[in-house]
C-alpha positions as CSV (number, residue, x, y, z in Angstrom):
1,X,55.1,111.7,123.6
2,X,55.6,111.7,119.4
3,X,57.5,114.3,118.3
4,X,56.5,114.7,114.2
5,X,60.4,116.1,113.3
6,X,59.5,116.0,109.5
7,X,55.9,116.5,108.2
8,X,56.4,114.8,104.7
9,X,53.7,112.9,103.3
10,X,53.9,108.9,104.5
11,X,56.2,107.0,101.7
12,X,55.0,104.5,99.2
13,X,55.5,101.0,100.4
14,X,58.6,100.4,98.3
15,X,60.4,103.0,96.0
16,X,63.5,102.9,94.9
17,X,66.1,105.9,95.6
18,X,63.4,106.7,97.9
19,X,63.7,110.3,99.5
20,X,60.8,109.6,102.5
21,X,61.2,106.6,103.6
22,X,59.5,105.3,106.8
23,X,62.2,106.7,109.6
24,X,63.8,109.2,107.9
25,X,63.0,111.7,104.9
26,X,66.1,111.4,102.5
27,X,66.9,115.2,102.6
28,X,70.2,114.8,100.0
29,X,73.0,112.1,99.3
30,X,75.6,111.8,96.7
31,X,76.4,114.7,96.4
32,X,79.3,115.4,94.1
33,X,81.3,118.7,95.6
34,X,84.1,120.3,92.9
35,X,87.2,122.3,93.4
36,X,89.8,123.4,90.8
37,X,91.3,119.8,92.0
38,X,88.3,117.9,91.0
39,X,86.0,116.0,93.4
40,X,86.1,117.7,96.8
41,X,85.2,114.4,98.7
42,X,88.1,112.1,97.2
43,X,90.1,114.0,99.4
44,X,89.3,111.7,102.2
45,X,88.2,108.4,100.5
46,X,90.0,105.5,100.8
47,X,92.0,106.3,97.4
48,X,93.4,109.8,99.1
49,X,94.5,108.1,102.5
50,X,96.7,105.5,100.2
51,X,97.1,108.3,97.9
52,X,99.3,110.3,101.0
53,X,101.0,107.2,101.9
54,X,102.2,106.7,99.0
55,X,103.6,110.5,98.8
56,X,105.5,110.3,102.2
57,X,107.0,107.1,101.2
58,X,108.1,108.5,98.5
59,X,109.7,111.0,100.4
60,X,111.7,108.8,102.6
61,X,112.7,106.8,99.6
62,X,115.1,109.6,98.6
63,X,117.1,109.3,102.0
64,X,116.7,105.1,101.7
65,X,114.7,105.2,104.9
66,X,111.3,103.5,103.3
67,X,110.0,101.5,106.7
68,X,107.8,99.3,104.2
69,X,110.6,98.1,101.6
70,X,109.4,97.4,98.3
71,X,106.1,96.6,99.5
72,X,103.4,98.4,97.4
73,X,101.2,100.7,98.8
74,X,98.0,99.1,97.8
75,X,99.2,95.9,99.2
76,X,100.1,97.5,102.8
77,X,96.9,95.9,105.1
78,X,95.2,98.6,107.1
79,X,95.9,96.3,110.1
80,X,99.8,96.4,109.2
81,X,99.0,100.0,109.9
82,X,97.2,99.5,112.9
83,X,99.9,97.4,114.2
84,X,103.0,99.9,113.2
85,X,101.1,102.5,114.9
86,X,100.9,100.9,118.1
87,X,104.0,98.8,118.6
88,X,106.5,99.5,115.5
89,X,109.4,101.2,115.3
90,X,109.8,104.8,115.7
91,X,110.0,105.7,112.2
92,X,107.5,103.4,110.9
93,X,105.2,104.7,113.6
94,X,105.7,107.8,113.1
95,X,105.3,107.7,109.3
96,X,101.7,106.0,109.9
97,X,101.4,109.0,112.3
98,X,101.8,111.5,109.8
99,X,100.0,110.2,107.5
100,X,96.9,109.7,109.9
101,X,97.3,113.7,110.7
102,X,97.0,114.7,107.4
103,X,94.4,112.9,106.5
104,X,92.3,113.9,109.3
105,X,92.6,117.5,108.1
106,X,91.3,116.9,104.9
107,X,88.3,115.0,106.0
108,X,88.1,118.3,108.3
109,X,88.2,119.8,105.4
110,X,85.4,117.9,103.5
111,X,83.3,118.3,106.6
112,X,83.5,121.9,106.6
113,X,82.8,122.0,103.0
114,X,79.6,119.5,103.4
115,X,78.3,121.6,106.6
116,X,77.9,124.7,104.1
117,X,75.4,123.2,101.7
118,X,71.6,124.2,101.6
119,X,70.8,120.2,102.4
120,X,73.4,119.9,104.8
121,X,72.9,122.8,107.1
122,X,72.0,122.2,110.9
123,X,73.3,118.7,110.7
124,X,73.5,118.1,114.3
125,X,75.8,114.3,113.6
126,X,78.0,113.0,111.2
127,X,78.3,109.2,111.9
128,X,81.5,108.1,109.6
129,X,81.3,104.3,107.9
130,X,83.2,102.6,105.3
131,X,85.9,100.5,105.2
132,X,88.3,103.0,106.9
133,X,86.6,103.8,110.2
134,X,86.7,100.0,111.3
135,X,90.4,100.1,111.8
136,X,92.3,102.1,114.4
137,X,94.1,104.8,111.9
138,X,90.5,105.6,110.5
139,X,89.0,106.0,114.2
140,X,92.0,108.2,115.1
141,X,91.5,110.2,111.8
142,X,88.0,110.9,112.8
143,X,88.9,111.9,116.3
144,X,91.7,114.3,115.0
145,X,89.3,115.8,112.9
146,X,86.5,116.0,115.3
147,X,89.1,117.9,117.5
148,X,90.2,120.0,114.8
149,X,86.4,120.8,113.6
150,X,85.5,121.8,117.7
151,X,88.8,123.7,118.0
152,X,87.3,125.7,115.1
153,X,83.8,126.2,116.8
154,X,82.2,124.3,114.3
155,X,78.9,122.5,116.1
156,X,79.5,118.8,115.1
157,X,79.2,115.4,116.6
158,X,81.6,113.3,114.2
159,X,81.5,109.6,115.4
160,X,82.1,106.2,114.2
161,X,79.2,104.0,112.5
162,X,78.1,101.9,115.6
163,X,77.8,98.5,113.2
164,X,80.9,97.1,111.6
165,X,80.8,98.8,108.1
166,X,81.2,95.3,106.5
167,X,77.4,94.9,107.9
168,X,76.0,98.2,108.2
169,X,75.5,98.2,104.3
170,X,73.4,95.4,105.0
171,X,71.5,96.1,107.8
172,X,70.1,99.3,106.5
173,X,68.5,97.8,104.2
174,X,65.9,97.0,106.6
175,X,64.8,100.3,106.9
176,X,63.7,100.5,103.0
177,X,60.6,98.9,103.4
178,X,57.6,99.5,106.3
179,X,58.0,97.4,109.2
180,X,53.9,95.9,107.9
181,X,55.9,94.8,104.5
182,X,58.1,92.9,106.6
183,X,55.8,91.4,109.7
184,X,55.2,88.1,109.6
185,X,59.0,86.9,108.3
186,X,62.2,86.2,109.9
187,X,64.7,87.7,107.6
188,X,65.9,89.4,104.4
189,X,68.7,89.1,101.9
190,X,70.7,92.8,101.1
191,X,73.3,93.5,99.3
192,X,76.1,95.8,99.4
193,X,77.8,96.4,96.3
194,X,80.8,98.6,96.3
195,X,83.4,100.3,93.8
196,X,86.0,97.2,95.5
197,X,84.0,95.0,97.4
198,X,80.5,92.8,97.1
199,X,78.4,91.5,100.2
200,X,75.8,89.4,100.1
201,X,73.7,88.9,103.3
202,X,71.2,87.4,105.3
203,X,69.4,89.9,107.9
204,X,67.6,89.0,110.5
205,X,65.0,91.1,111.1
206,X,64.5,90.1,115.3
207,X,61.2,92.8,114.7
208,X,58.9,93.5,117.7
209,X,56.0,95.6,117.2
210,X,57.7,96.9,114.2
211,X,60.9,98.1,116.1
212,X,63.7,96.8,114.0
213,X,66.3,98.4,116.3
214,X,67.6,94.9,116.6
215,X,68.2,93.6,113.3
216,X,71.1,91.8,112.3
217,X,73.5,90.3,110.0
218,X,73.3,86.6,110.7
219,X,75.5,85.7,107.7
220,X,77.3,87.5,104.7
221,X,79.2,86.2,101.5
222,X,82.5,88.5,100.7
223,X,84.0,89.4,97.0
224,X,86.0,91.7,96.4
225,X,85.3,91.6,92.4
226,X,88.0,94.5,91.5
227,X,91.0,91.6,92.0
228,X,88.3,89.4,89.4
229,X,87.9,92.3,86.8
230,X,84.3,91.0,85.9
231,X,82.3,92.0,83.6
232,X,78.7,93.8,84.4
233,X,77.1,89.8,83.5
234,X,79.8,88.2,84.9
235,X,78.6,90.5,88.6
236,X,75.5,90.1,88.1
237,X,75.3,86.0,88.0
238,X,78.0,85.9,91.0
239,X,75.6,88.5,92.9
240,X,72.7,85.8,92.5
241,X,74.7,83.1,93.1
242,X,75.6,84.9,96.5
243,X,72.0,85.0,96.9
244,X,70.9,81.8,96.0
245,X,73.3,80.1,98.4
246,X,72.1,82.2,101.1
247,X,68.7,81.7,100.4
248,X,69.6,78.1,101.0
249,X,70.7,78.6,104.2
250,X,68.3,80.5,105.6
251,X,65.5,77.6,104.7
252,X,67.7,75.4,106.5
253,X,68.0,76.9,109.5
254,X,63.8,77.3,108.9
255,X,63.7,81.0,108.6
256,X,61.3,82.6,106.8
257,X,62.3,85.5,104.3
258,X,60.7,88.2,103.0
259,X,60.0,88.2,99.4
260,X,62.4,91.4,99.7
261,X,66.0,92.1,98.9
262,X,67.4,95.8,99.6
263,X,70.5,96.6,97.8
264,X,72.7,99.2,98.5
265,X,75.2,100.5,95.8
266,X,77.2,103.6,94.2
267,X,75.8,106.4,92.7
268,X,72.4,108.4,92.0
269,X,69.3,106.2,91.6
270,X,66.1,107.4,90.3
271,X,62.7,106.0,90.6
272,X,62.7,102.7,88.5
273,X,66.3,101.8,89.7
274,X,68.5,103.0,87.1
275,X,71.7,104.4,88.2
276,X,71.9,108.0,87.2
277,X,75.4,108.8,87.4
278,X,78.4,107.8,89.9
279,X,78.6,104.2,89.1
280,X,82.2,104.8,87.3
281,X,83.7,102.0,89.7
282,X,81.0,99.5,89.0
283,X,82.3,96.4,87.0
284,X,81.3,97.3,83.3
285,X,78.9,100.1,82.2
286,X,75.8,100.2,84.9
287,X,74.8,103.8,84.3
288,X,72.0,104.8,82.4
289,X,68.9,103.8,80.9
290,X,70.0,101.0,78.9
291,X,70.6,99.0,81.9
292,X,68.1,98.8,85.2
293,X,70.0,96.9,88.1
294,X,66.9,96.3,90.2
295,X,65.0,94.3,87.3
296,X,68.1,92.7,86.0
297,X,69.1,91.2,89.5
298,X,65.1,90.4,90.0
299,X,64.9,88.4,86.7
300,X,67.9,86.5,88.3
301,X,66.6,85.8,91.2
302,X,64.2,82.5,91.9
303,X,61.1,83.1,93.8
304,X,61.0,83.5,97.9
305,X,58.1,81.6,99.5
306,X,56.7,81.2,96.5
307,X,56.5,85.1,95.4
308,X,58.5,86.7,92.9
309,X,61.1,89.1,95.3
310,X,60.7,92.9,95.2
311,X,64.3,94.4,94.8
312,X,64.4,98.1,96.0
313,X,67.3,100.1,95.1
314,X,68.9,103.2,97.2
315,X,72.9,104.6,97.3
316,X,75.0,102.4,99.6
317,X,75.9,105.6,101.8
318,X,72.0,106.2,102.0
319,X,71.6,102.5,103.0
320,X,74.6,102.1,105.6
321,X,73.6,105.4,107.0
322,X,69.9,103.7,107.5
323,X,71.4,101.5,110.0
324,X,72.1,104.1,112.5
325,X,68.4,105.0,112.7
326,X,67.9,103.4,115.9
327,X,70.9,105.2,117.4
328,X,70.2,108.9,116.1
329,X,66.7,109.2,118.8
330,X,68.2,112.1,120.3
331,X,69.3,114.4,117.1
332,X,66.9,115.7,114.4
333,X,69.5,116.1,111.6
334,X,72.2,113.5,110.9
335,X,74.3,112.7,107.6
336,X,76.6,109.9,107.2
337,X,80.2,110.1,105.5
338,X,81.8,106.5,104.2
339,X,85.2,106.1,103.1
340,X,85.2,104.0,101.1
341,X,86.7,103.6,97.1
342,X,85.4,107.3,97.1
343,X,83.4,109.2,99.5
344,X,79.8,108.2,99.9
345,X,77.6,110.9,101.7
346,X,73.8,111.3,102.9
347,X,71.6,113.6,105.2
348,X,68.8,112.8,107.2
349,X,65.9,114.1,109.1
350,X,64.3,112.3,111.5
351,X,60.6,112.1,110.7
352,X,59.3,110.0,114.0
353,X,60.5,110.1,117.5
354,X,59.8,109.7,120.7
355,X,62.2,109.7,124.1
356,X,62.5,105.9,124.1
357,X,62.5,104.1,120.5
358,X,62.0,105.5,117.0
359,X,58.6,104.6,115.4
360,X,59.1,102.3,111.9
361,X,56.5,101.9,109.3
């Protein structure tokens, strides 16, 4: 049996910044929460958990007992971390340790605060991406805080993204487009484009009877343009050459791609794929209507299979979130959190299911 969870109209074929899109309606994402410190979610971003780090170094520094030298703290690896905390010494462990604790209970924090907005209420799941949650001190900051959230009463289910965030940002991108739009062809190419990082991917699409539960990244090109300092035409030309190469590749391994590409990145994005506001970490000015990413990266583009390639535009939080729609059949409302540069956010609700497979396009 169906289950109709959201009755909102059935989407356009492709929109960009689309709020009902073919699984899920879009009920709220990027939203920018304020305190008398500033932006309530850069308390557990990337920035913060380097951010207390650095402060409890700095601490241990005025007694000499610094476990990580002269090392900078942007420059510590979050495996380094992952391996103090399992097999270091006692007080490097137990400054990773500390660190991880109160970190945790400011993304408790954030959660509360998210789980008391109008579009966030009766969130059944938080699923937790970014960079952070693929290394051990990020799962263990989740868990702390899941325990710390349940200790409290507070009705969540706070669990790690199911793909690796380096390819969830691509793979959710699958999910912008009806599975019709996308019958008849192999693959895709997505993009994830982030305050610190750029990926550039193939997807494959591995679609039957428009179930694209199985969907996935069969190769992805890495830059991480912040050590580059590029400017915005500088990106863009590397982001086409990214996609160029990869368009290669998929014709030689005879694939057939969609004259799609889905690109996820920062900020708000209205209906003709402008960025609104939040793209302050882009490379160079990319807010605003005197620049439309979506039409700047088509014109750069060559054709796919002989057709000029639709580009279609949504947050990289909305997107990444997207590719946990086959995994969130048994919840109606679900947001996804990714620490990443700063905090991306999204919340969904489910608008077709059934007790086996969700229904796509």
């Amino acid at each position: 049996m169906t289950i109709t969870v959201d009755n909102a109209p059935p989407p356009p074929v492709l929109r960009h910044g689309g709020r009902v899109l073919p699984a899920v309606t879009v009920d709220t994402y990027n939203e920018e929460l304020r305190d008398e410190g500033g932006f309530v979610g850069d308390r557990a971003s990337g920035r913060a958990f380097r951010a207390i780090l650095e402060d409890w170094r700095a601490r241990l520094r005025e007694h000499g007992d610094d476990p990580f030298g002269d090392t900078p703290t942007h420059e510590i690896s979050k495996s380094k971390l992952d391996n103090l905390l399992a097999a270091g010494a006692p007080l490097a462990a137990g400054l990773v340790h500390t660190v991880v604790e109160e970190f945790a209970q400011e993304l408790a924090t954030v959660v509360r605060r998210f789980l008391q907005l109008e579009g966030w209420m009766g969130t059944e799941r938080i699923v937790v991406g970014g960079g952070l949650s693929a290394s051990h001190i990020g799962e263990l900051a989740m868990g702390r805080a899941a325990v710390l959230l349940k200790g409290e009463g507070v009705p969540i289910d706070l669990q790690a993204i199911g793909n690796h965030p380096d390819e969830a940002g691509l793979i959710g991108a699958v999910q912008l487009a009806p599975s019709w739009v996308l019958a008849g062809h192999d693959a895709i190419l997505a993009a994830d484009i982030g305050g610190t990082n750029l990926r550039v991917g193939v997807v494959e699409l591995n679609m039957k009877k428009g179930d694209l539960s199985k969907a996935a990244v069969l190769k992805y090109l890495h830059w991480r343009h912040r050590d580059d300092a590029p400017t915005r035409d500088e990106a863009l030309a590397r982001i086409a050459a990214m996609a160029e190469e990869l368009m290669e590749e998929a014709a030689a391994q005879k694939l057939k791609l969609a004259p799609f590409v889905g690109i996820g990145c920062p900020g708000l994005i209205d209906e003709h794929g402008v960025i609104v506001s939040g793209g302050q970490n882009l490379p160079g000015n990319w807010e605003g209507d005197g620049f439309n990413l979506a039409a700047e990266l088509a014109s750069r583009l060559p054709r796919i299979r002989d057709h000029e390639p639709a580009v279609i535009l949504h947050n990289d939080a909305v997107v990444q979130g997207l590719s946990e729609v086959p995994a969130m059949t048994d919840v109606s409302r679900w947001g996804v959190l990714t620490i990443g540069t700063g905090l991306g956010n999204a919340r969904f609700t489910n608008r077709v299911r059934d007790q086996n497979v969700m229904k796509l396009g």
